[in-house]
BATILUM-985159 format. One record per residue: residue number from 1; residue in one letter; x, y, z of N, C-alpha, C in turn. Coordinates in steps of 0.2 Angstrom, whole numbers. Example, Ala and Ser with C-alpha at 12.3 -4.5 7.8 and 13.67 -1.06 7.14 Angstrom:
residues 2
+-------+---------+-------+-------+-------+-------+-------+-------+-------+-------+-------+
| vexmi | drenvex |   n_X |   n_Y |   n_Z |  ca_X |  ca_Y |  ca_Z |   c_X |   c_Y |   c_Z |
+-------+---------+-------+-------+-------+-------+-------+-------+-------+-------+-------+
|     1 |       A |    66 |   -28 |    39 |    62 |   -22 |    39 |    66 |   -16 |    39 |
|     2 |       S |    64 |   -11 |    35 |    68 |    -5 |    36 |    64 |     0 |    39 |
+-------+---------+-------+-------+-------+-------+-------+-------+-------+-------+-------+
This chain:
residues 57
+-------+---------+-------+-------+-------+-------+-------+-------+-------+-------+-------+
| vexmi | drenvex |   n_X |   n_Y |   n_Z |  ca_X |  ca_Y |  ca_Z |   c_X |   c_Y |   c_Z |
+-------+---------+-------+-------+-------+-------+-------+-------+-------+-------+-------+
|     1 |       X |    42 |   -59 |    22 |    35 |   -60 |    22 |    33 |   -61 |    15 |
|     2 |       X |    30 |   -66 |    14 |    23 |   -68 |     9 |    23 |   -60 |     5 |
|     3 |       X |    21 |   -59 |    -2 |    19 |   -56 |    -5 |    10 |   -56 |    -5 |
|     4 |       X |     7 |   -64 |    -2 |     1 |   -63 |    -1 |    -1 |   -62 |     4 |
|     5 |       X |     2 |   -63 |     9 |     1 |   -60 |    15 |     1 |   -53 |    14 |
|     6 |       X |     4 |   -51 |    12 |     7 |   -41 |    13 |     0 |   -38 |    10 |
|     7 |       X |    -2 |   -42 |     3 |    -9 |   -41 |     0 |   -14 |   -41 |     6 |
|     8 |       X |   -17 |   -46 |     7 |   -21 |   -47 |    14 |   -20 |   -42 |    17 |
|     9 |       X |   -14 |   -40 |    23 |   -12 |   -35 |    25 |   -14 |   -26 |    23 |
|    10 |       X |   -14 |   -27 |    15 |   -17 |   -22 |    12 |   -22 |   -22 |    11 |
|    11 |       X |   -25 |   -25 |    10 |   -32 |   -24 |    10 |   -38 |   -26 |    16 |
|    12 |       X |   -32 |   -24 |    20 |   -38 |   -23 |    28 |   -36 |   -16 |    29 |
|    13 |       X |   -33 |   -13 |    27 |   -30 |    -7 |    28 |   -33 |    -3 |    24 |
|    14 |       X |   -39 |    -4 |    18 |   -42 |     0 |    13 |   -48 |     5 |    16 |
|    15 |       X |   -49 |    10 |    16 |   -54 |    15 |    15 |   -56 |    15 |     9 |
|    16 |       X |   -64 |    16 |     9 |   -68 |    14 |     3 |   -64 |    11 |    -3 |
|    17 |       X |   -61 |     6 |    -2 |   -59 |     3 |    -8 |   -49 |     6 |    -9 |
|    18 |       X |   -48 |     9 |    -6 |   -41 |    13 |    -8 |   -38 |    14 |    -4 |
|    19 |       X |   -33 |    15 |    -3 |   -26 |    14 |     3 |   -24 |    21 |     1 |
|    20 |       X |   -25 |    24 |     8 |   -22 |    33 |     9 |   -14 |    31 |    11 |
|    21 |       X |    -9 |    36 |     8 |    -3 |    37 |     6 |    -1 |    38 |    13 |
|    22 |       X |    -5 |    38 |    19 |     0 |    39 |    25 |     0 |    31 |    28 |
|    23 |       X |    -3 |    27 |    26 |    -6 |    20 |    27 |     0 |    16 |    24 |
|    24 |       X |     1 |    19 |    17 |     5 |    15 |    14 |    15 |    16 |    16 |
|    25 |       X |    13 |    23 |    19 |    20 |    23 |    22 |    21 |    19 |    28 |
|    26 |       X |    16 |    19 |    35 |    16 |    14 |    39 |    17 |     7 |    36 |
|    27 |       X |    10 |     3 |    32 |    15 |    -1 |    31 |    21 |    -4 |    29 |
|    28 |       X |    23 |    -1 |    23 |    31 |    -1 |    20 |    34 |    -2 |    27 |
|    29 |       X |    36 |     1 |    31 |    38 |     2 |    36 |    36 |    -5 |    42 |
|    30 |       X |    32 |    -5 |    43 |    31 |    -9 |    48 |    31 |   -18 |    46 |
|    31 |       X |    31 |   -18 |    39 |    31 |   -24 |    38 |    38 |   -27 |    33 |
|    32 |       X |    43 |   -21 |    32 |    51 |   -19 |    29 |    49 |   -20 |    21 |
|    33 |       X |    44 |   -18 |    19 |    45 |   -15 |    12 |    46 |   -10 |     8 |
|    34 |       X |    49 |    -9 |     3 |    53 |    -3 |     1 |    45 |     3 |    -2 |
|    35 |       X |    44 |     8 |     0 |    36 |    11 |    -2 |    36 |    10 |   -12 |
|    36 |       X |    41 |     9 |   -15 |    40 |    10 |   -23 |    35 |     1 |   -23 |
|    37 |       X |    38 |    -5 |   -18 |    35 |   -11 |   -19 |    29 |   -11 |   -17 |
|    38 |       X |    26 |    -7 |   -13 |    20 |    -4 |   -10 |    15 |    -3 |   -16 |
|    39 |       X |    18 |     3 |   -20 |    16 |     5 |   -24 |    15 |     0 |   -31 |
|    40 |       X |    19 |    -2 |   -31 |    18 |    -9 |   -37 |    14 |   -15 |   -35 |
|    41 |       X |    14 |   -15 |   -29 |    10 |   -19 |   -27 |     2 |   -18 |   -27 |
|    42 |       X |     2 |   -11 |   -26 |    -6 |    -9 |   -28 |    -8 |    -9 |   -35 |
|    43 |       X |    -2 |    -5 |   -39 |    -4 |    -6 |   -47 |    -6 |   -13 |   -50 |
|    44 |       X |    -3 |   -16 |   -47 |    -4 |   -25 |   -49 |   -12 |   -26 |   -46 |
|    45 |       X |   -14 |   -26 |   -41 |   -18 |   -28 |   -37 |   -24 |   -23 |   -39 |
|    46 |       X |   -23 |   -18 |   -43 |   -29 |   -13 |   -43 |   -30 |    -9 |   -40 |
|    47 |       X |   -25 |    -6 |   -36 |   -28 |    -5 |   -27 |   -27 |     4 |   -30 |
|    48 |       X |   -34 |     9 |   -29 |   -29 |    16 |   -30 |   -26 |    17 |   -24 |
|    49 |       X |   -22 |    23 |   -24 |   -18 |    25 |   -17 |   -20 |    34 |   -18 |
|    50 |       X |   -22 |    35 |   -12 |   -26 |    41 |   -10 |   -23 |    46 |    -7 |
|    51 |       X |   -21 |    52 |    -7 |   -22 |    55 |    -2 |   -11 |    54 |    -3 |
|    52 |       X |   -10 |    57 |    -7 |    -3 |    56 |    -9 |    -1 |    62 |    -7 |
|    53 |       X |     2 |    64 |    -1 |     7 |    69 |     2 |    14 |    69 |    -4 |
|    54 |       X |    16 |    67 |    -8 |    22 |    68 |   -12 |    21 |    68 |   -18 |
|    55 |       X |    14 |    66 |   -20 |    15 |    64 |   -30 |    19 |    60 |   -32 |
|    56 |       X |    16 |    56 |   -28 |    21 |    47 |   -31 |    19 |    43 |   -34 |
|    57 |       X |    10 |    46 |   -30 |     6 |    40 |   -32 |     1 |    43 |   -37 |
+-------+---------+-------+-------+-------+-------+-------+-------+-------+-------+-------+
């Protein structure tokens, strides 16, 4: 998959603006991305990640 597509895909997936850490595990997963690309993918994009269950993000 697209790195632009996965973006789009992420940002349909935003609550007020920011992507909750059980969202981002779903994605990573349903789309085969590893959860650290996840996460560089929102640092890149500006995107916060909320609601972090591990302190990763």
């Amino acid at each position: 998959m697209e790195r632009e597509v996965f973006v789009a895909i992420i940002r349909e997936n935003l609550e007020d603006g920011r992507l909750y850490c059980a969202k981002a595990f779903e994605l990573a997963a349903a789309h085969g991305f590893k959860l650290w690309q996840v996460g560089q993918i929102c640092e890149e994009e500006k995107i916060k990640i909320k609601g972090c269950q591990l302190g990763c993000f």
